[in-house]
MITORTOR-265056 format. One record per residue: x, y, z of N, C-alpha, C, O in turn; residue number from 1. Coordinates in steps of 0.02 Angstrom, whole numbers. Layout:
<pts>
X,Y,Z,X,Y,Z,X,Y,Z,X,Y,Z,NUM
...
</pts>
This chain:
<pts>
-343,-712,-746,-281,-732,-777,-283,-712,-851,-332,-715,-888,1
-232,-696,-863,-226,-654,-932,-169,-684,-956,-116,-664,-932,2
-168,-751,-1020,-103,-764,-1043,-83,-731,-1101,-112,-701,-1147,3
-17,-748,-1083,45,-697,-1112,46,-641,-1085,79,-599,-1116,4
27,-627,-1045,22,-543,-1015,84,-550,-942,66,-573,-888,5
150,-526,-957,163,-501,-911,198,-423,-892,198,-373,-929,6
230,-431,-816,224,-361,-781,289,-381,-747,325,-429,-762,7
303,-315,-676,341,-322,-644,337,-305,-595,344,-243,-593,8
325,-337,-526,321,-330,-470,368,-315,-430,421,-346,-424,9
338,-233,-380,406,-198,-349,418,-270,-300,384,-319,-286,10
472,-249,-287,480,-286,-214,447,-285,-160,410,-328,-137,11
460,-238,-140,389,-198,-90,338,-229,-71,315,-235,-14,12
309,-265,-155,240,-268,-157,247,-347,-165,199,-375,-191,13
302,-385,-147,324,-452,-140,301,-506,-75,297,-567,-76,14
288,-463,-27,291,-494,36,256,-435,95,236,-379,80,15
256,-462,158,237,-423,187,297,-408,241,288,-370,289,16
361,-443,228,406,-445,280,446,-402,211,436,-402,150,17
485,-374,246,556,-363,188,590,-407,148,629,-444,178,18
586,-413,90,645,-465,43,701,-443,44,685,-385,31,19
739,-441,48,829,-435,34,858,-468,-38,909,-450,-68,20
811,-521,-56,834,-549,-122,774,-577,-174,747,-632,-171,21
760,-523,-221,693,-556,-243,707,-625,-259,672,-672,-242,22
767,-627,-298,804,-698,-336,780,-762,-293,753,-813,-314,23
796,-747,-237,798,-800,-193,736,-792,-162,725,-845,-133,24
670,-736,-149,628,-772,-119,586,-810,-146,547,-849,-118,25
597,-790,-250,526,-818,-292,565,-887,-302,531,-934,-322,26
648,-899,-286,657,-977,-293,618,-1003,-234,588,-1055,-248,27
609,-980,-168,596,-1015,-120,513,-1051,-116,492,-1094,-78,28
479,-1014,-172,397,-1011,-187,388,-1091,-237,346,-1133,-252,29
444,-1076,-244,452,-1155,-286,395,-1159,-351,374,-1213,-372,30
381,-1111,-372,351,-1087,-460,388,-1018,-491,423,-972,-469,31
356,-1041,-562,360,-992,-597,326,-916,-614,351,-860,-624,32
268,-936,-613,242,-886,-599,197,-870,-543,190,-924,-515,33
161,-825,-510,114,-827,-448,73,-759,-462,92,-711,-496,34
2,-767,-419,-52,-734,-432,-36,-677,-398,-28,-671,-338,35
-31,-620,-458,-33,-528,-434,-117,-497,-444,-167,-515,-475,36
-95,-432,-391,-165,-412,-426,-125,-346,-445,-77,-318,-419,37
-176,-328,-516,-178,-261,-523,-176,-189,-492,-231,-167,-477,38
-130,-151,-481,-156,-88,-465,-143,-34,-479,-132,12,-439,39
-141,-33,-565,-140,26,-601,-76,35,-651,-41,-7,-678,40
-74,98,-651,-20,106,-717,13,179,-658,-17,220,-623,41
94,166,-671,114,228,-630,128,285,-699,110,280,-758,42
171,344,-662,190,380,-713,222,370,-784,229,405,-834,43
238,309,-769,303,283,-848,254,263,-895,264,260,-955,44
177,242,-852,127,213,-887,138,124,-892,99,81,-911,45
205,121,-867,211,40,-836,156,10,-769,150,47,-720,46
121,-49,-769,68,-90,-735,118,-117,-674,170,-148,-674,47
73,-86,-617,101,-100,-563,60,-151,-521,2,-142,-502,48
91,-195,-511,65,-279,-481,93,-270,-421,131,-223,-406,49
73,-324,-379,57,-340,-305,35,-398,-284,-23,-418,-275,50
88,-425,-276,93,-544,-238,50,-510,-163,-3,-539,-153,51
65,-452,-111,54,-435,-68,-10,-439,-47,-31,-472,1,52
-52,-390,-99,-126,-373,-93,-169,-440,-128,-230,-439,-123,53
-146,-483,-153,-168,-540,-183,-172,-592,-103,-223,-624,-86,54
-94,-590,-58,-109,-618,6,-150,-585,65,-171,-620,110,55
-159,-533,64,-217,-498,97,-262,-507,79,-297,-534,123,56
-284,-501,39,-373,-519,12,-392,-605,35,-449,-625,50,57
-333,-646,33,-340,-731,45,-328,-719,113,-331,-776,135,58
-314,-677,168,-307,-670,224,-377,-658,275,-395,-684,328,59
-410,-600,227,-479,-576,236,-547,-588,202,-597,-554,191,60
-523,-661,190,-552,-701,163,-590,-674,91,-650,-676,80,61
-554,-658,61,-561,-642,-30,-583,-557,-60,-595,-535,-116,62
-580,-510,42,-609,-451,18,-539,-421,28,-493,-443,63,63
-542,-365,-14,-481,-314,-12,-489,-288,67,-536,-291,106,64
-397,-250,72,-388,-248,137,-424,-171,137,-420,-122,100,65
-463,-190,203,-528,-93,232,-483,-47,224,-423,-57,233,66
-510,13,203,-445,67,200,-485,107,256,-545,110,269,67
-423,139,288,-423,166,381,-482,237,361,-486,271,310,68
-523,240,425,-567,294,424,-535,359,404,-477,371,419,69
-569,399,372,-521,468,353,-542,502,450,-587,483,488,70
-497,547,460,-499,558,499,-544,646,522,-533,697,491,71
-574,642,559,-624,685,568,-579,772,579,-525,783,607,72
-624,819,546,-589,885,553,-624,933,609,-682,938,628,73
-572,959,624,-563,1002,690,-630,1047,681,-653,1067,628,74
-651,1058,735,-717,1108,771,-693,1174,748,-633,1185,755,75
-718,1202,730,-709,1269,729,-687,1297,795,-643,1340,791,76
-704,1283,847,-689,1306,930,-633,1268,932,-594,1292,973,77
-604,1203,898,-537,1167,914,-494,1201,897,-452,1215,939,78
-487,1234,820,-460,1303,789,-444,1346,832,-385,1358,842,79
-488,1374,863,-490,1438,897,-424,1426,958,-370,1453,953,80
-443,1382,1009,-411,1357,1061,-327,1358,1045,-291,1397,1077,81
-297,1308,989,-240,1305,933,-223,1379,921,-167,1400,935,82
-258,1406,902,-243,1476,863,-223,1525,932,-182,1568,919,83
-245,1523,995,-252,1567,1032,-187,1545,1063,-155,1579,1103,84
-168,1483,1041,-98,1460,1120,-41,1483,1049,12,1512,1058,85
-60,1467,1000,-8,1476,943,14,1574,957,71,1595,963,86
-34,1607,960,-33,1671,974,6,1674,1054,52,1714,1058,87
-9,1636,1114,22,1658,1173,78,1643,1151,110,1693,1167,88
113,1610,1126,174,1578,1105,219,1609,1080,277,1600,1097,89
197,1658,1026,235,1714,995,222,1783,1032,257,1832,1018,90
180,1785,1070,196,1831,1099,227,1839,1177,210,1879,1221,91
290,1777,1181,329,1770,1218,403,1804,1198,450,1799,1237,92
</pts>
């Protein structure tokens, strides 16, 4: 917590369902302010916050949410196979 420090949270990054009215969902939270986390500075160089990733981490019990396996690259022989039907193909 950092006082006097504030920001502005997209909507987006409000909920995990869609908001339709920020107005009305931070009345429905019944405070004034609520715990964001950090995640960076965009191009304007404005601090971009997140109510979202603050309820994920209290979801997964205090760790940030896993980011998905990168996904493994093609065989050289997977290439080949691709490349050879891509070739029957045009030469239709």
């Amino acid at each position: 917590s950092t006082p006097g420090l504030e920001g502005l949270c997209h909507v987006s990054e409000l909920h995990f369902e869609r908001v339709r009215n920020c107005e009305g969902f931070v009345k429905s939270l019944g405070v004034e302010e609520f715990e964001v986390k950090y995640l960076g500075k965009n191009a304007k160089g404005q601090l971009q916050l997140s109510r979202k990733a603050v309820q994920e981490e209290k979801r997964n019990g205090g760790k940030p949410k896993p980011k998905p396996k990168p996904q493994p690259e093609m065989s050289e022989e997977e290439v080949d196979v691709i490349a050879q039907a891509i070739e029957g193909i045009s030469n239709l």
